[in-house]
PyMOL Python script that loads the backbone (N, CA, C, O; Angstrom):
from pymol import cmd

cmd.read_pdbstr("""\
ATOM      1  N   UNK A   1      90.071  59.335  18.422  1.00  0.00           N
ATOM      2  CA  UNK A   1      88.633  59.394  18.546  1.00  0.00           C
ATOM      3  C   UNK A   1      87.968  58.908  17.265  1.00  0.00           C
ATOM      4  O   UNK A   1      88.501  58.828  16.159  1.00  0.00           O
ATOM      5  N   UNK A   2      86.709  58.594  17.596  1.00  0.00           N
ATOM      6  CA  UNK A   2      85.685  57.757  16.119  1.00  0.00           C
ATOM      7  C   UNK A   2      85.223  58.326  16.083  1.00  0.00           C
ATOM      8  O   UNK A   2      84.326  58.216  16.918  1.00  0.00           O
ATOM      9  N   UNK A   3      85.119  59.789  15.082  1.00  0.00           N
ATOM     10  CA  UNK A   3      84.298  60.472  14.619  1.00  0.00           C
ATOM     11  C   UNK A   3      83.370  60.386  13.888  1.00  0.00           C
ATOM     12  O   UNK A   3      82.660  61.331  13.543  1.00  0.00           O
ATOM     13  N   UNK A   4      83.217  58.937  13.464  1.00  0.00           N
ATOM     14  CA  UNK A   4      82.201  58.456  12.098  1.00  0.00           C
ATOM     15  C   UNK A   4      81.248  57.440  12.476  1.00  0.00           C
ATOM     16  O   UNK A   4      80.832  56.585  11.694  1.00  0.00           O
ATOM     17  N   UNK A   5      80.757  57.591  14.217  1.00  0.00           N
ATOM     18  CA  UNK A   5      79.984  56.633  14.300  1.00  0.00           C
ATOM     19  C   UNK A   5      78.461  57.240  14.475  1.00  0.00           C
ATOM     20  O   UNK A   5      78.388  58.400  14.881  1.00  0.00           O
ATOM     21  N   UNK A   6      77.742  56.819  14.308  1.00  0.00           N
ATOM     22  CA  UNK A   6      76.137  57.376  13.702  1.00  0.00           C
ATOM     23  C   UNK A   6      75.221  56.537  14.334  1.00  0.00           C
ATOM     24  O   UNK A   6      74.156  56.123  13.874  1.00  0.00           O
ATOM     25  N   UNK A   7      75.998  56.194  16.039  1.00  0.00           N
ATOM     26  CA  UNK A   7      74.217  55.074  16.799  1.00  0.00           C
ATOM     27  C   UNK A   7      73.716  56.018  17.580  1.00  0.00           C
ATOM     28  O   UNK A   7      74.415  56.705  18.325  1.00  0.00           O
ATOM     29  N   UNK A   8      72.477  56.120  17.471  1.00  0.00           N
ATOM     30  CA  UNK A   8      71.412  56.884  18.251  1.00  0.00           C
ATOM     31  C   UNK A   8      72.093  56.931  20.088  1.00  0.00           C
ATOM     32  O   UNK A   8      72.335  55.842  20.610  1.00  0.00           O
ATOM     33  N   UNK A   9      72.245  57.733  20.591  1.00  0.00           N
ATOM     34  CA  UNK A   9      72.107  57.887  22.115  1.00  0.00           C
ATOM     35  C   UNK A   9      70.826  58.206  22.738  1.00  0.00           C
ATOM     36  O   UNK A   9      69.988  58.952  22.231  1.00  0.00           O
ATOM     37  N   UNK A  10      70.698  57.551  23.973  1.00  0.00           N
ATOM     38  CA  UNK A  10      68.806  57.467  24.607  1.00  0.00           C
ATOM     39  C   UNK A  10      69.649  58.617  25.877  1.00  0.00           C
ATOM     40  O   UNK A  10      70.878  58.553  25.843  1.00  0.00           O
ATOM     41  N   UNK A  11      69.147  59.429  26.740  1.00  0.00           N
ATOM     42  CA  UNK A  11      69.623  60.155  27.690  1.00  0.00           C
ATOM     43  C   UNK A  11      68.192  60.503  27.815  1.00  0.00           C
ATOM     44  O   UNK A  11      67.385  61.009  27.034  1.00  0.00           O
ATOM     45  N   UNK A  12      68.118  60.059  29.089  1.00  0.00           N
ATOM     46  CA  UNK A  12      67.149  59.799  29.956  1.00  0.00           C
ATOM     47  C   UNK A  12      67.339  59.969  31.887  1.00  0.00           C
ATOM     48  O   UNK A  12      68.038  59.449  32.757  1.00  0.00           O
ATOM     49  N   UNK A  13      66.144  61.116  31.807  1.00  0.00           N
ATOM     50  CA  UNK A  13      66.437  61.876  33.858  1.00  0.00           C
ATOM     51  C   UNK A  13      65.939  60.144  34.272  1.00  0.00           C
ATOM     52  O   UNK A  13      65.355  59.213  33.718  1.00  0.00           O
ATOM     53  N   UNK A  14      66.602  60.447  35.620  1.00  0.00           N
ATOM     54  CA  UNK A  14      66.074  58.943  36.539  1.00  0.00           C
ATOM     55  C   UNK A  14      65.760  59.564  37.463  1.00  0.00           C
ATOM     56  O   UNK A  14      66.756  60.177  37.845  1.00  0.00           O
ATOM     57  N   UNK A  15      64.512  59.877  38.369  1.00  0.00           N
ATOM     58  CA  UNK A  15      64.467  60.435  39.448  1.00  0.00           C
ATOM     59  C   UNK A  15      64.698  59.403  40.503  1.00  0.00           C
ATOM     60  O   UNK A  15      64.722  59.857  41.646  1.00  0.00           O
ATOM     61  N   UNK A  16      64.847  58.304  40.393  1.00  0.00           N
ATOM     62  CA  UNK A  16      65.234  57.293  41.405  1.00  0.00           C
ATOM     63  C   UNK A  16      66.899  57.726  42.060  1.00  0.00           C
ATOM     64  O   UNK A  16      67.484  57.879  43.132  1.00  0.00           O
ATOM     65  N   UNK A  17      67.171  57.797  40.324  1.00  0.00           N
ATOM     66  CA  UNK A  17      69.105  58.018  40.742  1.00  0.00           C
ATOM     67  C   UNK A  17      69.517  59.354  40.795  1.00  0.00           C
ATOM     68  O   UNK A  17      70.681  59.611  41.103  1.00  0.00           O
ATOM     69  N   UNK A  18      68.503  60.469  40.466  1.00  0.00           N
ATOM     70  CA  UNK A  18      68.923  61.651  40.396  1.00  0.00           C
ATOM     71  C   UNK A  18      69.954  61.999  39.721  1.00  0.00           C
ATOM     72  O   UNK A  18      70.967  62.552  40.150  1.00  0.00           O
ATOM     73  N   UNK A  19      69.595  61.525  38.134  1.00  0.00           N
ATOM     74  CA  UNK A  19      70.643  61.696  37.646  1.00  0.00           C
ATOM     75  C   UNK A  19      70.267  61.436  35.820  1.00  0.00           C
ATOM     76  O   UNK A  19      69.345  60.657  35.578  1.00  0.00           O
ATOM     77  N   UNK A  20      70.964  62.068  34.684  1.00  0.00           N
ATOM     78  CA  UNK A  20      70.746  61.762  33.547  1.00  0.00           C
ATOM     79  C   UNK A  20      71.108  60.219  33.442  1.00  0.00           C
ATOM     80  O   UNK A  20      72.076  59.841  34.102  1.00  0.00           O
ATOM     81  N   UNK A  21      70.497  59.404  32.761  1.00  0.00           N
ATOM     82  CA  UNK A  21      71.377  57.828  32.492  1.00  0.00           C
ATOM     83  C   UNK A  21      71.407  57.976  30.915  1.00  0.00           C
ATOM     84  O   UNK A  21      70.559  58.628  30.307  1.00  0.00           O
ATOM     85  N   UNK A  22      72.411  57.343  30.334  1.00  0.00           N
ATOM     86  CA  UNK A  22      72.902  57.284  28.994  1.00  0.00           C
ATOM     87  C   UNK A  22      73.505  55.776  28.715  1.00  0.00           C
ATOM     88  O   UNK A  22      74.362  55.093  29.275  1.00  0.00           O
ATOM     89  N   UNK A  23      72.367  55.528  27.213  1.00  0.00           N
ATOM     90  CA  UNK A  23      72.284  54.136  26.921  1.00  0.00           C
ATOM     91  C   UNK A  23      71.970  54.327  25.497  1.00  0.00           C
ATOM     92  O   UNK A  23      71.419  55.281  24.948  1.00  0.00           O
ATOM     93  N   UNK A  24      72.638  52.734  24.785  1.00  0.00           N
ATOM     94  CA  UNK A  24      72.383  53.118  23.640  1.00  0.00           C
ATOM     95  C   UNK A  24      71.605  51.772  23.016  1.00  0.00           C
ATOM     96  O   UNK A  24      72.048  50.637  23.189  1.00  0.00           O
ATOM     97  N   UNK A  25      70.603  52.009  22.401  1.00  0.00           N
ATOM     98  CA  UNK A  25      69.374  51.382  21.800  1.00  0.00           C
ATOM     99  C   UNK A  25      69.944  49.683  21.119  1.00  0.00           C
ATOM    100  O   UNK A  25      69.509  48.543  21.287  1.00  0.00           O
ATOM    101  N   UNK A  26      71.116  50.257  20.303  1.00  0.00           N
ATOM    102  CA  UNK A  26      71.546  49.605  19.413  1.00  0.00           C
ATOM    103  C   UNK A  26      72.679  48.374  19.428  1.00  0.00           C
ATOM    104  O   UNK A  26      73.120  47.576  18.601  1.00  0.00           O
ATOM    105  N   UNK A  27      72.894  48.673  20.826  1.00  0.00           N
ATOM    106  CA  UNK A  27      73.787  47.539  21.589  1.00  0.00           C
ATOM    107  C   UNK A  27      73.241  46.632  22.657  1.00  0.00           C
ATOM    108  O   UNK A  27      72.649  46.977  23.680  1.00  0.00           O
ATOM    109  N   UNK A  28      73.530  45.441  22.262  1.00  0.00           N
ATOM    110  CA  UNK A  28      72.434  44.474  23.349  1.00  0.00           C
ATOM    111  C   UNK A  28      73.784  44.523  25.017  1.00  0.00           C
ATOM    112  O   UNK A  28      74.954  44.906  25.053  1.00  0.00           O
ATOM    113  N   UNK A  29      72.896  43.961  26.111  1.00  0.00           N
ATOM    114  CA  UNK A  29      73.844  44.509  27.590  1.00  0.00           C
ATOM    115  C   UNK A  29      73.082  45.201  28.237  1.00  0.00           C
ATOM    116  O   UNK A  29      71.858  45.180  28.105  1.00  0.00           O
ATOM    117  N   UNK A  30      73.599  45.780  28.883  1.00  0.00           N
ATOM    118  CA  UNK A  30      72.936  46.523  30.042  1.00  0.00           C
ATOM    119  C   UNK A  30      72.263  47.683  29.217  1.00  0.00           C
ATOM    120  O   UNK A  30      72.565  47.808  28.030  1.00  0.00           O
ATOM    121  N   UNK A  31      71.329  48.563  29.833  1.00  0.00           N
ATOM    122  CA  UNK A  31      70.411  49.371  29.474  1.00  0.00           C
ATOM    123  C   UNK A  31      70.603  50.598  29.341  1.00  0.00           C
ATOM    124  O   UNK A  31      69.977  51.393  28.639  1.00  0.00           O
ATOM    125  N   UNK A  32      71.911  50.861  30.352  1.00  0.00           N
ATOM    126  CA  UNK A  32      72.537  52.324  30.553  1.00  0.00           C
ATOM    127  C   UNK A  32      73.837  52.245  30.503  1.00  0.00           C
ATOM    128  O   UNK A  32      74.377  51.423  31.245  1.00  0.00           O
ATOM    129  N   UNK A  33      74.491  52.906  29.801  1.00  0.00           N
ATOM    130  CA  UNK A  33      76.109  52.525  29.850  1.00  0.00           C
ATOM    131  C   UNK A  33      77.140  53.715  31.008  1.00  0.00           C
ATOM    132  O   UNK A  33      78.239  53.534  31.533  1.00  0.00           O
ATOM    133  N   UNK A  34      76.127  54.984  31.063  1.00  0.00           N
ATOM    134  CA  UNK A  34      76.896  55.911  31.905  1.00  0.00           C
ATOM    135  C   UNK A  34      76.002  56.969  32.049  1.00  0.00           C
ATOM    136  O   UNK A  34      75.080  57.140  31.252  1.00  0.00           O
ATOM    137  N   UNK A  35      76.296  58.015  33.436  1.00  0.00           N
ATOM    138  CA  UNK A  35      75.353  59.010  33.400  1.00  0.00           C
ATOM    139  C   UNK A  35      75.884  60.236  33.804  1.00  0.00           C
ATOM    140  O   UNK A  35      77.110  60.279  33.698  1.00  0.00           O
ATOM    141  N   UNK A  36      75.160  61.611  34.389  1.00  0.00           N
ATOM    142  CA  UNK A  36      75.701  62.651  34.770  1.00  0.00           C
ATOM    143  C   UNK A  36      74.499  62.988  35.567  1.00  0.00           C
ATOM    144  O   UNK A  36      73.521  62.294  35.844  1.00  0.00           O
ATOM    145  N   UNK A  37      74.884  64.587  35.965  1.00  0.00           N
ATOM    146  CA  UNK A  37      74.029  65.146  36.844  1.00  0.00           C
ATOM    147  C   UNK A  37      73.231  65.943  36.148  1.00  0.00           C
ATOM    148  O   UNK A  37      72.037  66.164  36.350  1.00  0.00           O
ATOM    149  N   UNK A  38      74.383  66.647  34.774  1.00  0.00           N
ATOM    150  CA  UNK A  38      73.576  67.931  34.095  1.00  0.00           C
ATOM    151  C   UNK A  38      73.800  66.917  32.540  1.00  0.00           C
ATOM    152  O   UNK A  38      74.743  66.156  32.322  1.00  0.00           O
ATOM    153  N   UNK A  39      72.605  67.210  31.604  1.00  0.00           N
ATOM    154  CA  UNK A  39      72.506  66.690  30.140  1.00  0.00           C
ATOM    155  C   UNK A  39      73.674  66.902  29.686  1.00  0.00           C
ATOM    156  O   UNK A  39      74.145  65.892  29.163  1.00  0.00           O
ATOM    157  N   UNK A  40      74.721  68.305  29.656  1.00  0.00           N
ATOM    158  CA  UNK A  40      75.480  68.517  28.824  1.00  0.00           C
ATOM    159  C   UNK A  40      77.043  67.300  29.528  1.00  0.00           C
ATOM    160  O   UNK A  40      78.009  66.984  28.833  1.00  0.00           O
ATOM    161  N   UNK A  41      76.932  67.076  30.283  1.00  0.00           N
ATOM    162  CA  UNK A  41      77.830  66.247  30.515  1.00  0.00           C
ATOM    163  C   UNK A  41      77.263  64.559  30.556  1.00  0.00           C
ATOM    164  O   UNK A  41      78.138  63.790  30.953  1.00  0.00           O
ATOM    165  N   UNK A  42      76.252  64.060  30.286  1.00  0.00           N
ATOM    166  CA  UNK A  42      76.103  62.874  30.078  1.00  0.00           C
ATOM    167  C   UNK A  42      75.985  62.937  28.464  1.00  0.00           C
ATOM    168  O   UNK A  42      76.122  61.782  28.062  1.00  0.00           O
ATOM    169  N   UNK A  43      75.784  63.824  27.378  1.00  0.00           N
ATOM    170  CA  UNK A  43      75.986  63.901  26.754  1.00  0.00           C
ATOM    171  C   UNK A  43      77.462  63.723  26.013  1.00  0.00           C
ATOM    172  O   UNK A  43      77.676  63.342  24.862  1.00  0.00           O
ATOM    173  N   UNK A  44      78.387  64.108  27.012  1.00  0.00           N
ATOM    174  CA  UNK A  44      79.733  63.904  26.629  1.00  0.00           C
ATOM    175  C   UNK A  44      80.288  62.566  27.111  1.00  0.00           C
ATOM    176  O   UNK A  44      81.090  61.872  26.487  1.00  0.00           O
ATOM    177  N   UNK A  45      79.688  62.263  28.455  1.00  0.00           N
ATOM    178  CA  UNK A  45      79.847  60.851  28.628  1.00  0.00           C
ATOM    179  C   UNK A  45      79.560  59.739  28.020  1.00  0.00           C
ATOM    180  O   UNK A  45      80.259  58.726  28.006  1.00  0.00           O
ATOM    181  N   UNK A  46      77.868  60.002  27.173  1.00  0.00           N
ATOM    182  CA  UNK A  46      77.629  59.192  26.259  1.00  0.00           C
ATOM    183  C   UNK A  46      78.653  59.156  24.971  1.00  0.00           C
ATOM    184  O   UNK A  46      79.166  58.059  24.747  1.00  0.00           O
ATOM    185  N   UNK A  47      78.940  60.059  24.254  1.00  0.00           N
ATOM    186  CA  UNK A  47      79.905  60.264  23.077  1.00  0.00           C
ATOM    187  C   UNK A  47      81.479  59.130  23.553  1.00  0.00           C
ATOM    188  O   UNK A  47      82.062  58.364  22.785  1.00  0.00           O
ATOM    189  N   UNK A  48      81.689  59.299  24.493  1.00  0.00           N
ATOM    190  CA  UNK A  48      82.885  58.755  25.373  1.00  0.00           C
ATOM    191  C   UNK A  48      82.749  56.880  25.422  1.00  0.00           C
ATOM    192  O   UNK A  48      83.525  55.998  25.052  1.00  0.00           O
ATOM    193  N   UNK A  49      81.615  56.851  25.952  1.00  0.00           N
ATOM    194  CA  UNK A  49      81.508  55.411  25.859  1.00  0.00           C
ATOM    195  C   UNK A  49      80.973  54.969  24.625  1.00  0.00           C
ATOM    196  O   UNK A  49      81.217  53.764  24.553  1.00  0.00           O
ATOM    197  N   UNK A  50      80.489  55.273  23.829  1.00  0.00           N
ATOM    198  CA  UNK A  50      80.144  54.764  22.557  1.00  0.00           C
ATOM    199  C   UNK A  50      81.570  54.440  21.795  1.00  0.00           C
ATOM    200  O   UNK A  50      81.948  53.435  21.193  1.00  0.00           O
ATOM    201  N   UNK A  51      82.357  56.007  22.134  1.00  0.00           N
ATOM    202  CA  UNK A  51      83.800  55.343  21.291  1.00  0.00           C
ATOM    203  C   UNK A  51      84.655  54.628  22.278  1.00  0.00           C
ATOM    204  O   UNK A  51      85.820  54.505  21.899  1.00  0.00           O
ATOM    205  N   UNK A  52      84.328  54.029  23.667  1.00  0.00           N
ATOM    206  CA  UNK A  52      85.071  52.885  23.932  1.00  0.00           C
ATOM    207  C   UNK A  52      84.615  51.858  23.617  1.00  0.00           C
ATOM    208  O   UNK A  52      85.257  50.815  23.498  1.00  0.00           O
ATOM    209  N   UNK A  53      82.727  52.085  23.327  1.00  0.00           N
ATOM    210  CA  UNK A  53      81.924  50.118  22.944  1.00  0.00           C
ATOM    211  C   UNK A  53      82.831  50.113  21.478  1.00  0.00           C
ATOM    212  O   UNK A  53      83.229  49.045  21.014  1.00  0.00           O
ATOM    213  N   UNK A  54      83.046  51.123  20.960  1.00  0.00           N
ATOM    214  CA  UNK A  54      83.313  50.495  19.438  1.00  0.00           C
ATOM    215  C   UNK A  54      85.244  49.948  19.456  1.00  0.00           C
ATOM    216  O   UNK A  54      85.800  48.979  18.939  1.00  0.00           O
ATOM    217  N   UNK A  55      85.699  50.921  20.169  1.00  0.00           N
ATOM    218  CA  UNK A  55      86.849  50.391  20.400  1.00  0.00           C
ATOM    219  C   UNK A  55      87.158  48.810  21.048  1.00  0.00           C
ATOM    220  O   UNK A  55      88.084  48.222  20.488  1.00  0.00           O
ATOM    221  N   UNK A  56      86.556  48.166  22.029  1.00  0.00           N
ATOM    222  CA  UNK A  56      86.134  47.028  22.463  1.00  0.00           C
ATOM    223  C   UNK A  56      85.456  46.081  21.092  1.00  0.00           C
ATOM    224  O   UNK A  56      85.763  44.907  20.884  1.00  0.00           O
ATOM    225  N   UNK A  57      84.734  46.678  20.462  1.00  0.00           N
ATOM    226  CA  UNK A  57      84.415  45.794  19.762  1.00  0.00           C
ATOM    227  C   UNK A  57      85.479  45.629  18.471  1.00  0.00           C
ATOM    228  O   UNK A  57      85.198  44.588  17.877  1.00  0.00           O
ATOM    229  N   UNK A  58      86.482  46.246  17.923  1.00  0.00           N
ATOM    230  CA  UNK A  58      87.804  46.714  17.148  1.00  0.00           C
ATOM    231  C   UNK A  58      88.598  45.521  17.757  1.00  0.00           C
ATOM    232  O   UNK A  58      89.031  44.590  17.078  1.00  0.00           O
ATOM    233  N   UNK A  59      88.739  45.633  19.034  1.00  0.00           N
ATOM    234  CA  UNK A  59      89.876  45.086  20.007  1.00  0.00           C
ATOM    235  C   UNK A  59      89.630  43.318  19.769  1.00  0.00           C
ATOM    236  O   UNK A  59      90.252  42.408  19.221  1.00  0.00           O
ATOM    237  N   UNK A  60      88.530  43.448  20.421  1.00  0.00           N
ATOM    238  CA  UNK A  60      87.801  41.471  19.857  1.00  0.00           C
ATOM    239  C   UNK A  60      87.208  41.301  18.688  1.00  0.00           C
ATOM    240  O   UNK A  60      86.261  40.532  18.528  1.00  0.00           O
ATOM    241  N   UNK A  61      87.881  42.226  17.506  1.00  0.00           N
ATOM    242  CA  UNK A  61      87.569  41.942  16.407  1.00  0.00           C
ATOM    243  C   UNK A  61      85.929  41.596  16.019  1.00  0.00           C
ATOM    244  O   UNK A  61      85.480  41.087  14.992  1.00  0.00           O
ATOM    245  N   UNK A  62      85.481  41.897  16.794  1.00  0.00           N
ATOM    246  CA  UNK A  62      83.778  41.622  16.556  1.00  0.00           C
ATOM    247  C   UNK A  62      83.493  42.902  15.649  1.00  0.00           C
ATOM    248  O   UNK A  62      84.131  43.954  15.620  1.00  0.00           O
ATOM    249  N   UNK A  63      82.048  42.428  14.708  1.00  0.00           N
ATOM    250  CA  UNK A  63      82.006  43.526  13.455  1.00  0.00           C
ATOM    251  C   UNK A  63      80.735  44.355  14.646  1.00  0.00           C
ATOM    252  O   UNK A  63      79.826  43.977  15.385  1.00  0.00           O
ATOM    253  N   UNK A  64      81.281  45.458  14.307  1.00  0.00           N
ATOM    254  CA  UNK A  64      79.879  46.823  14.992  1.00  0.00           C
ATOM    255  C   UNK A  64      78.491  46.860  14.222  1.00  0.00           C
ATOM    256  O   UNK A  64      78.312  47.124  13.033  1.00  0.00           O
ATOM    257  N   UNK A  65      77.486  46.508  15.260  1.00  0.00           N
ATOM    258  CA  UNK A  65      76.261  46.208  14.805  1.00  0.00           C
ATOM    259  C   UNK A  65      75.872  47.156  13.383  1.00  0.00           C
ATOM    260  O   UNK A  65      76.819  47.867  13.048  1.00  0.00           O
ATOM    261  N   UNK A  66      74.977  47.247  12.739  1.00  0.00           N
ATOM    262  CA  UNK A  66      74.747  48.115  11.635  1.00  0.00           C
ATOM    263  C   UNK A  66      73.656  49.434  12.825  1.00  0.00           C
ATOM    264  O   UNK A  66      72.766  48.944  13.521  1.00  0.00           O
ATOM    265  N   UNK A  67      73.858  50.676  12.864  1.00  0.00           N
ATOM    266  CA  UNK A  67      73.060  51.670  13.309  1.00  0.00           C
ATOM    267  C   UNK A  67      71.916  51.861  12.565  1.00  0.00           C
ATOM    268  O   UNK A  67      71.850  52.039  11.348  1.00  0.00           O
ATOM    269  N   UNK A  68      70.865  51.806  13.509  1.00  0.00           N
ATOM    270  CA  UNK A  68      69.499  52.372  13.419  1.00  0.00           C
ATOM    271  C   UNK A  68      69.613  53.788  13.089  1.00  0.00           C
ATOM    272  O   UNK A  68      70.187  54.691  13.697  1.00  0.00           O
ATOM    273  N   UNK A  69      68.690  53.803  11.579  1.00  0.00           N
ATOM    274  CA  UNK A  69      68.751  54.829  11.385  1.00  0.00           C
ATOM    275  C   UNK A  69      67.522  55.451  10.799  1.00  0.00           C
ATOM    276  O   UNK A  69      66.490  54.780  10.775  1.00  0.00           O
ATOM    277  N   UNK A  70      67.538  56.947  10.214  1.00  0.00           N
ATOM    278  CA  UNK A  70      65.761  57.203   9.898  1.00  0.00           C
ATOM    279  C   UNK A  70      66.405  58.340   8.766  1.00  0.00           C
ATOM    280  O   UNK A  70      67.461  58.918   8.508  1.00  0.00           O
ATOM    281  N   UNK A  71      64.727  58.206   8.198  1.00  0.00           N
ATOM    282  CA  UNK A  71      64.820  59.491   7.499  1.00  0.00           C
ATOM    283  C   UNK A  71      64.041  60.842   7.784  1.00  0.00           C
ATOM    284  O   UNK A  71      62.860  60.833   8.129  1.00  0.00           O
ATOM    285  N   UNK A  72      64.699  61.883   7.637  1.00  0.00           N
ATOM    286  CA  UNK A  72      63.648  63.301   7.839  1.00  0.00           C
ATOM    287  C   UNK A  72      63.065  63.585   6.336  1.00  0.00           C
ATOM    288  O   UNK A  72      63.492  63.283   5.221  1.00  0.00           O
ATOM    289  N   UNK A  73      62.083  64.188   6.715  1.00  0.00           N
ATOM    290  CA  UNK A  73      60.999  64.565   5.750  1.00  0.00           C
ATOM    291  C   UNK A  73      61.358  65.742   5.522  1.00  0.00           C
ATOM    292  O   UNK A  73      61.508  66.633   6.359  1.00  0.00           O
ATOM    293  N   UNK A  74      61.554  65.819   4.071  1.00  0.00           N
ATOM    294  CA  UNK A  74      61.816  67.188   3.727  1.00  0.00           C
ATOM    295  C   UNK A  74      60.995  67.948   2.577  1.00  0.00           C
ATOM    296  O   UNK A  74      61.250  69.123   2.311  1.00  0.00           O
TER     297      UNK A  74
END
""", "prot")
cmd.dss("prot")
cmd.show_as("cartoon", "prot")
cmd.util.cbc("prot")
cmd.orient("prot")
């Protein structure tokens, strides 16, 4: 597992699909990469496919985009 990757996940209800959809901002492609019924499992689905986009991108040697990132105000 890639425990050290830091790209934003979007998880978002679809009432069309009845269903959470999970997509990530920071990768160009399709809009949603995977979904669920309940948050806590598209949440895990998202975590899941993020470490297969990065594995895919490892595999074809392509470099992983740089992550969008922010700062909190403290």
């Amino acid at each position: 597992m890639m425990k050290n990757l830091k790209y934003p996940i979007l998880i978002q209800w679809s009432e069309e699909d009845n269903c959470f959809l999970v997509g990530f901002p920071d990768f160009p492609g399709q809009k949603w990469r995977s979904h669920d019924e309940t948050y806590g499992e598209a949440v895990q689905n998202g975590i899941e496919a993020l470490e297969s986009l990065a594995i895919a991108y490892e595999i074809t040697e392509e470099s992983l985009l740089k992550p969008t990132t922010c700062k909190a105000a403290r």
